[in-house]
Structure formats: C-alpha cells, structure tokens
C-alpha positions as CSV (number, residue, x, y, z in Angstrom):
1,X,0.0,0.0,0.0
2,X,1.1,3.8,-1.1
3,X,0.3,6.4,1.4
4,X,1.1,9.7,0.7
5,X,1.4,11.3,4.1
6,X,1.8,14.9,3.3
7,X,-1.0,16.4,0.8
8,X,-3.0,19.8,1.6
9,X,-6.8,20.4,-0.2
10,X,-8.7,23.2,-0.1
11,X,-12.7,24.0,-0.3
12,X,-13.8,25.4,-3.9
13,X,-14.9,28.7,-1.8
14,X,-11.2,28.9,-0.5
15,X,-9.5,27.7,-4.7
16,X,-12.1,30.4,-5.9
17,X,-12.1,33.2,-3.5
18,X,-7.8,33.1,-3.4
19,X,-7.9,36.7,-3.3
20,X,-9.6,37.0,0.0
21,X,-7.9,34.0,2.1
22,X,-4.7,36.0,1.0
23,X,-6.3,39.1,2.9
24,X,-7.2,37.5,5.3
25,X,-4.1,35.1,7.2
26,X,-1.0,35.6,6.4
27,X,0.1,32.0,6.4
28,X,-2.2,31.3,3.7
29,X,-1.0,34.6,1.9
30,X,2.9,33.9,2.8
31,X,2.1,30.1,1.0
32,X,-0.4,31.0,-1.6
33,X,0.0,34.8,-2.6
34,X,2.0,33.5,-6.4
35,X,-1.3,32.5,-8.7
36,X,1.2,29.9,-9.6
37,X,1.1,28.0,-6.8
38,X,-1.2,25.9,-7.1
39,X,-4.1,24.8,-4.9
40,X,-6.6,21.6,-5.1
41,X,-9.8,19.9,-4.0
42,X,-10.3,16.9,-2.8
43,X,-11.8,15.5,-5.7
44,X,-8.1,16.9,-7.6
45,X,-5.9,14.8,-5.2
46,X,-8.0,11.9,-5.9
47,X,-7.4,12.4,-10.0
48,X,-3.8,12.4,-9.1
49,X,-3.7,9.5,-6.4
50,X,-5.5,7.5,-9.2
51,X,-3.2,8.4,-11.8
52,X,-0.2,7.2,-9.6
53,X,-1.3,4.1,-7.7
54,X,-1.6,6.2,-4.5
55,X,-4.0,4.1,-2.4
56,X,-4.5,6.6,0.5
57,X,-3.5,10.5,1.4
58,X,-3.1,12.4,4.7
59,X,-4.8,15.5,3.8
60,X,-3.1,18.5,6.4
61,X,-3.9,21.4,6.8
62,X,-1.6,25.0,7.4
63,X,-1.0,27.1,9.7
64,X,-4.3,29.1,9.9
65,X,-3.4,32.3,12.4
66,X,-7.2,32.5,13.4
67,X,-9.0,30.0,14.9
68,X,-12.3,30.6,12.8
69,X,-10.4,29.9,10.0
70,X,-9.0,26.5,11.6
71,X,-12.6,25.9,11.9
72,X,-13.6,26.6,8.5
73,X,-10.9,24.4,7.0
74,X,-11.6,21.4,9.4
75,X,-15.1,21.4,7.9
76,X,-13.5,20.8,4.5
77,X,-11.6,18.4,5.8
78,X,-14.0,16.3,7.7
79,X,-16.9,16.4,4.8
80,X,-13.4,14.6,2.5
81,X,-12.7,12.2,5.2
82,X,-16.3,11.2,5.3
83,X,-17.2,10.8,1.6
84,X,-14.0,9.2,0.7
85,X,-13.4,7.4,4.0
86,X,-10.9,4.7,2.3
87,X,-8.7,6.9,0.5
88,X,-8.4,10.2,2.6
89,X,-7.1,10.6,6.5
90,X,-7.4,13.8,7.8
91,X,-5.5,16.1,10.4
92,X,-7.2,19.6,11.8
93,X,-6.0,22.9,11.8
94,X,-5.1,23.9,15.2
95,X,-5.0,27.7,16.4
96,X,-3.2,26.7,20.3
97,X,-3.4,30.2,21.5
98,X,-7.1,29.6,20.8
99,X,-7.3,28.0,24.3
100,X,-10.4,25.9,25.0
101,X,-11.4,26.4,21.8
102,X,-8.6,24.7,20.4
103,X,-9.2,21.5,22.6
104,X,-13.2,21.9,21.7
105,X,-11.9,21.8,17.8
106,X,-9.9,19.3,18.2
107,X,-12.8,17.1,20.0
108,X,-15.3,17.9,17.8
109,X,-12.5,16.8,14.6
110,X,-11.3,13.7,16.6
111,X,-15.0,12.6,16.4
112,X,-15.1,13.5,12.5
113,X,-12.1,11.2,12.2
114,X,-9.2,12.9,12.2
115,X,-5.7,11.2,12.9
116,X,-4.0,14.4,15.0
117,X,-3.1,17.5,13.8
118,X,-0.8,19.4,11.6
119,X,0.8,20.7,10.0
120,X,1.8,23.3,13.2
121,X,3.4,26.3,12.1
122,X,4.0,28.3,15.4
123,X,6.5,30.4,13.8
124,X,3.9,31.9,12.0
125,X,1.5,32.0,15.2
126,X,4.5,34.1,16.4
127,X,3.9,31.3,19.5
128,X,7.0,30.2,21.9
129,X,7.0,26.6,21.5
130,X,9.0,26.2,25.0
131,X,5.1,28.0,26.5
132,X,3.5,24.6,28.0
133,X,1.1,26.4,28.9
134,X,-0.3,26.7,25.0
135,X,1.4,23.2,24.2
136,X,1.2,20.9,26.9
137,X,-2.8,20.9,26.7
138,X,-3.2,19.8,23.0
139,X,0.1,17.0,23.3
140,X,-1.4,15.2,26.4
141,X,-4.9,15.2,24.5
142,X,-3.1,13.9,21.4
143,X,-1.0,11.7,23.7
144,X,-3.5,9.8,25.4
145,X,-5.3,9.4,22.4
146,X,-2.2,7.8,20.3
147,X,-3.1,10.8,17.8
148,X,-0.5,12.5,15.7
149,X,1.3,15.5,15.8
150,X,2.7,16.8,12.3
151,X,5.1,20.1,12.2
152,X,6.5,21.8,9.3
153,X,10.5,22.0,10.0
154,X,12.9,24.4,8.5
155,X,16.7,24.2,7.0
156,X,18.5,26.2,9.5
157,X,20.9,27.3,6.3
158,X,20.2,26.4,2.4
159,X,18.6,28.6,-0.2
160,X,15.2,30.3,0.8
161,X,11.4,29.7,-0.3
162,X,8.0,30.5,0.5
163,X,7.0,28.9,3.5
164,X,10.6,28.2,4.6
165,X,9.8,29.6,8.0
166,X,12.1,29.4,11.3
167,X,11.1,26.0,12.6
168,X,15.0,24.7,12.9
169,X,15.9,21.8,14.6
170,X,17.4,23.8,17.7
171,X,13.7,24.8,18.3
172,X,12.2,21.1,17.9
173,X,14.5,19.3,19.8
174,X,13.8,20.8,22.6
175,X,9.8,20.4,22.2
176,X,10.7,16.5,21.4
177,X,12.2,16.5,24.8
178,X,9.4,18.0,26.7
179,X,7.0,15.3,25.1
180,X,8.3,11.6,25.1
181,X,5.1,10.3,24.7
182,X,4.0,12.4,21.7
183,X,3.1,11.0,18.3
184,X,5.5,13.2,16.5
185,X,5.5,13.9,12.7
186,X,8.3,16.6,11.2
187,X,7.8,17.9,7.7
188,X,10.3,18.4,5.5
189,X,13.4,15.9,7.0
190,X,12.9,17.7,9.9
191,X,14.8,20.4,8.8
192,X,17.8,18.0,8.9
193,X,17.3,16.8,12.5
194,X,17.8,13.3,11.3
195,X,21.3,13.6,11.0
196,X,22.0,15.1,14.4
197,X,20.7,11.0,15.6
198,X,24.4,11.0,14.7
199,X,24.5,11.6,18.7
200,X,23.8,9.0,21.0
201,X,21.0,11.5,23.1
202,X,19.6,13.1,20.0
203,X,18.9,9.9,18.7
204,X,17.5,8.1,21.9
205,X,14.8,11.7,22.0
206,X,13.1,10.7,19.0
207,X,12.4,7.6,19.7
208,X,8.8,8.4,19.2
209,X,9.6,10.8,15.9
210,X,9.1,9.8,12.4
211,X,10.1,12.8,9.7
212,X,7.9,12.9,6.0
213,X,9.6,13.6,2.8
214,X,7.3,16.4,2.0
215,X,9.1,18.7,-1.1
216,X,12.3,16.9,-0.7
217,X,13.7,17.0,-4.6
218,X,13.0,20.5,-3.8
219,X,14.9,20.8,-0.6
220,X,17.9,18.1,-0.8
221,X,19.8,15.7,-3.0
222,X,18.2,12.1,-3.6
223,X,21.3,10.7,-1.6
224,X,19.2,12.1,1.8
225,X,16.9,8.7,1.7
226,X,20.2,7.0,2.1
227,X,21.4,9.3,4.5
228,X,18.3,9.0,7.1
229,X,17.9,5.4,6.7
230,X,21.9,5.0,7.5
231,X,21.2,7.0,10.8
232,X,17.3,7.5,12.0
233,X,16.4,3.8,10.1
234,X,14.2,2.9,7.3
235,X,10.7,2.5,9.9
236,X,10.9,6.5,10.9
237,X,10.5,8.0,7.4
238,X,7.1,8.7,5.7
239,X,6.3,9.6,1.8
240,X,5.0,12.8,1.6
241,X,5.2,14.6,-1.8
242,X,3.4,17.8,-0.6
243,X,1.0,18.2,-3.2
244,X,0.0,20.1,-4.7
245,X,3.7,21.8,-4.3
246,X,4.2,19.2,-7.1
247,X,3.0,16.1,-9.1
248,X,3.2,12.8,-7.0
249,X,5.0,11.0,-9.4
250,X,8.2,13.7,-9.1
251,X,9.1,12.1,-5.3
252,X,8.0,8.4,-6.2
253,X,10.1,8.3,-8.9
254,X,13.1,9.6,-7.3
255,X,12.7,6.4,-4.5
256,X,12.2,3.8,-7.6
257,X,15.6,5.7,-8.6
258,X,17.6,4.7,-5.1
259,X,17.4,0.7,-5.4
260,X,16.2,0.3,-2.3
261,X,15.8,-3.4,-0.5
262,X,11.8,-4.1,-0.9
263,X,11.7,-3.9,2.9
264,X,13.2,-0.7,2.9
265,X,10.9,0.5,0.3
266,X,7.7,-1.0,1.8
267,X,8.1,0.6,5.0
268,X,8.7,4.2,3.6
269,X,6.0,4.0,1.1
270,X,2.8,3.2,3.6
271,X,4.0,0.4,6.2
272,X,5.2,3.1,8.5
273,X,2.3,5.1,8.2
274,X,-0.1,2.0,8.5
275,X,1.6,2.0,12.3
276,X,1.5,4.9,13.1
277,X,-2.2,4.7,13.2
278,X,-2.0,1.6,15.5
C-alpha cells in the first residue's frame, strides 16, 4: 500500500475566492500569494492518487493564524474524510493560542475522524514553543489518544522559499524533549534533525519521531533517503510529496531511482504510516 502522508486540499470557496484568504491570514498569503502556486480539492488529489497508484493521502492542513479559519478548513476536511473514508485521513488545523477552543476543535474533529493535527506552524503564530502552557494541553490530549502530531520543520541554512519559516531543529528538539510520549511527525526531514541522531541522546529523544519527505527534490539531494535510513532507520521515514507543491509522481520516482531493499521501500511507502495509526 502507497500512502502519501503529506497532501493539503482546499474547499472550492477557498480555490475560488484566493484573493480574500490572502487578505485574510498571512500564512495562507505567505504560501499562496503567487497564482502559480497551485491549490486543489479533494476531488483533484483523488485524480492524481489514481493516476499514480496512490492508495490513500493524509490530507493537512496549514497554519491558519485565526481560529475561525481552523474551523472553517476542518469542515472541508471532515466532509473529505467522510465521503472518501478509504482513501483520505485527515489532520485539523489547530489555532493553540485559541485555548479551550482549540481543545473543543480538536474534539469535535477527533469525532469527525481525524488522525491528529498538523501541520503546526508556530513560527507563524508568532507562538514560543518552550510555553507549556499553550502546548502541553493539546500534546497530552493527542498523547493519550495515540493521535499524531505533524510540524512543518525548517533548514537552518540552504537557499530560501516560500513557507521556509524558522522552525530549525534547535527549536524542535527541545519540544521533542518535553513530550516523550507524543506521536511526532516533522515535515520536510525535519529540517535535517535526522542527522544530528548521529548523537547518541539526540537519537535516543526521537524515539517516538518519524520525519515525512514532503518537497524533498526541492529541498535536498536524492542521496538524503540514504542518509536517514543509514542513521534515524528505514521505519521513521514517511512519503510525503506535498501536493500540490508538485505532481506525486516527481518524489515516487526519485525512491524507484535509489534501489532500495523491498523492505526498505515498503516501510517508507505506507508500512510506517499503517503503524503509526495503530
């Protein structure tokens, strides 16, 4: 089984009205503002998931600054989940500083179906991630629950992009810490954290921390699957291609390229993923 864990879809209000999301969040705007960047339904992912033997998609959502607009997107989200219930698994949008609203939201999704949250984007939220008093509500609920926490992550160095953001490993690690028990997704490689594992602690922290391959032929050479497997292992890496940054075939492709063991490719591809829900 393929399972794309990192996909983003949008409401045909949201694809049509473009103009007026940009107004009004300035994640969406900081993602979205190019009308080259592209944005998709549900019903688009599934086209594309058909057209590349994709079985099922984790459909995230951003970093919405306002919690109305979590709301709004969760509704999207949940109506997906529940009309294609085999092929789509979704995680809310989560305003923290929302308070108990956030933890209502969250409820009312978990009931919808969702799998956790994601993906976070506290730089944009402006929001310390070292105040456990906005965090450590939302990961015991997600803890208890075996629910999953998904976090864009950022290249401390490298060339910039839209969305890059300031979520470096020297910010993460410390969260990972504070949260052993946490269901912990990191978008992106992690922004490299894999390869500080390299270290006996670092790698014994996140234990309970599995990093998707969201843009990575944008991000790093093809050698990085190698890399992480060498250090993190084969069983903490999820496909995520990110759409609709780009087609789903573009990351597939370059893991049919590596010659990896059958194992090694099974686990990446949707075995991992398939636990994580366990």
């Amino acid at each position: 089984m393929i399972i794309d864990f990192h996909t983003h879809i949008f409401a045909p209000r949201v694809i049509h009205n473009r103009e007026r999301y940009i107004q009004a969040d300035p994640c969406f705007a900081m993602l979205y503002n190019s009308p080259r960047t592209r944005l998709a339904s549900a019903e688009e992912l599934l086209d594309s998931m058909d057209k590349h033997s994709i079985d099922m998609s984790v459909v995230c959502g951003i970093g919405w600054t306002a919690h109305e607009l979590c709301v709004e997107a969760n509704d999207y989200t949940l109506e997906a989940i529940a009309q294609y219930p085999k092929r789509l698994l979704g995680l809310a949008s989560i305003q923290p500083a929302a308070g108990d609203k956030a933890l209502q939201e969250l409820e009312r999704c978990v009931k919808g179906g969702v799998k956790g949250i994601g993906e976070i984007r506290p730089d944009i939220y402006s929001l310390d991630m070292t105040h456990d008093s906005l965090w450590t509500p939302l990961a015991n609920m997600l803890t208890e629950r075996g629910l999953i926490w998904l976090c864009h992550a950022s290249e401390p160095v490298g060339h910039p992009y839209p969305g890059k953001g300031e979520l470096t490993p020297e910010i993460l690690y410390p969260f990972i810490r504070r949260y052993p028990g946490l269901k912990i997704v990191l978008a992106h490689w992690g922004g490299g954290l894999p390869f500080y594992a390299l270290m006996p602690e670092v790698k014994a922290a996140l234990a309970n921390t599995w990093f998707d391959t969201a843009a990575s032929p944008f991000l790093y050479d093809p050698a990085v699957y190698r890399q992480a497997i060498d250090i993190v292992g084969a069983d903490r890496i999820l496909f995520g291609s990110d759409y609709p940054l780009m087609p789903q075939s573009r990351p597939l492709k370059e893991i049919d390229s590596l010659a990896l063991t059958g194992d090694m490719k099974s686990r990446i591809l949707g075995g991992n993923a398939q636990r994580l829900w366990t």
